[in-house]
C-alpha positions in Angstrom: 0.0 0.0 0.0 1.1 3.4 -0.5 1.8 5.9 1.5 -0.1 9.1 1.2 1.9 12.6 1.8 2.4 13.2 5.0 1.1 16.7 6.4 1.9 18.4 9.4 0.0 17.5 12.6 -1.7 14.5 10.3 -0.7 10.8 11.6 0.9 8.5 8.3 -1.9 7.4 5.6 -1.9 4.4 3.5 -4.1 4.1 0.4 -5.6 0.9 -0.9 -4.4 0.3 -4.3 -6.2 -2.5 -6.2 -5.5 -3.9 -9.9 -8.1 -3.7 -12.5 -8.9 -7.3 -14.1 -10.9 -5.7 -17.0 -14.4 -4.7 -16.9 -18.0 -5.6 -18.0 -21.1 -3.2 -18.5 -24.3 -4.6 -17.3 -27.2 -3.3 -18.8 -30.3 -4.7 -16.9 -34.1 -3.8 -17.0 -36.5 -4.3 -13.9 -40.4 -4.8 -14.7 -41.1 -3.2 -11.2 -44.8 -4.7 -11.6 -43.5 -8.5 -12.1 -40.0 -8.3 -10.5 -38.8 -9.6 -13.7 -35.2 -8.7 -14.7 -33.8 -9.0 -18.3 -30.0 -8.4 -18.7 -27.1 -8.4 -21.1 -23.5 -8.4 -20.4 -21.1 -6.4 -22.7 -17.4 -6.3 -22.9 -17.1 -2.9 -24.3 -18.9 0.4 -24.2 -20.6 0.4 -27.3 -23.8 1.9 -28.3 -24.3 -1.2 -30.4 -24.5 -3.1 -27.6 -27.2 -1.0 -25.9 -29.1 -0.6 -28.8 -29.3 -4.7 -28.7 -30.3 -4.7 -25.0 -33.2 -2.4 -26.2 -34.2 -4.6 -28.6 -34.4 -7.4 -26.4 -36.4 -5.2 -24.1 -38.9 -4.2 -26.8 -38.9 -8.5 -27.5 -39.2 -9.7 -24.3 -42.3 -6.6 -22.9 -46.0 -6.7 -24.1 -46.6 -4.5 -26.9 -49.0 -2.8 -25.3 -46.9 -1.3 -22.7 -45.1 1.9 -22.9 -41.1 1.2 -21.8 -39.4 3.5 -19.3 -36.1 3.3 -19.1 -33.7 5.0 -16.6 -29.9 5.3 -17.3 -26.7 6.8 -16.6 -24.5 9.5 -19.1 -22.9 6.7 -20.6 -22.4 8.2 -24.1 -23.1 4.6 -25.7 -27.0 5.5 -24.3 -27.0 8.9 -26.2 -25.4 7.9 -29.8 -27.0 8.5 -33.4 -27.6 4.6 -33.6 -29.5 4.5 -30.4 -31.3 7.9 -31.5 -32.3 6.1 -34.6 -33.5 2.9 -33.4 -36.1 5.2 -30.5 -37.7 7.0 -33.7 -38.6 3.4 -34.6 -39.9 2.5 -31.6 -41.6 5.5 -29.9 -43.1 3.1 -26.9 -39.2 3.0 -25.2 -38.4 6.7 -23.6 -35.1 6.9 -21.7 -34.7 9.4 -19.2 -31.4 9.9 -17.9 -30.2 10.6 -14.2 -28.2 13.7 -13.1 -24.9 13.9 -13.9 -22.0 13.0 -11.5 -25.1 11.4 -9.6 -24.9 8.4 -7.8 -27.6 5.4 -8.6 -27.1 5.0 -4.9 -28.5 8.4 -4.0 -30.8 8.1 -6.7 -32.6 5.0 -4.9 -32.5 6.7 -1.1 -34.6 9.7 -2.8 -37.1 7.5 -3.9 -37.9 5.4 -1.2 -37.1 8.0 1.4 -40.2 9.6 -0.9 -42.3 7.0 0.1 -41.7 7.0 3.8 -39.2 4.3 4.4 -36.0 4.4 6.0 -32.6 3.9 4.8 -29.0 3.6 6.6 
């Protein structure tokens, strides 16, 4: 671990250093009425990628149902092949959270909203 500067009047700081073993974006779609959960994993961050999770969304949800989906600033969720593909199905409307916001946050609001209690 390494140490962190040392400043006057400040006892010695270590940092925790970890090593990245590659990542993985999960995209992943809650029906909040059924609990049901569809997901995808994807190596990369590419808007190709989401596009195909939407599709499988749009596959997988009644017809008759109009598709909320809520996600982060990943620019893969804003690109012209994603734009493209929501002009062909106007059922599926993203909304996007805050920027710099934490999902975290996001889900105290809510339920703090509907008078539970969180840690």
């Amino acid at each position: 671990m390494p140490v962190l500067p040392m400043v006057p009047g400040t006892p010695e700081r270590r940092s925790f250093d970890y090593v990245r073993h590659g990542t993985v974006d999960l995209f992943a779609a809650l029906n909040t009425a059924t609990g049901k959960v569809i997901g995808k994993l994807s190596a990369q961050h590419r808007a190709v990628d989401f596009r195909d999770f939407l599709d499988e969304i749009d596959r997988q949800t009644d017809p008759g149902l109009a598709v909320h989906v809520i996600c982060d600033n990943l620019s893969a969720h804003k690109a012209p092949v994603v734009h493209k593909w929501l002009l062909a199905h106007p059922r599926l409307r993203l909304h996007f959270t805050p920027t710099y916001s934490s999902w975290i946050n996001q889900v105290r609001a809510v339920v703090r909203g509907a008078g539970t209690t969180l840690p």
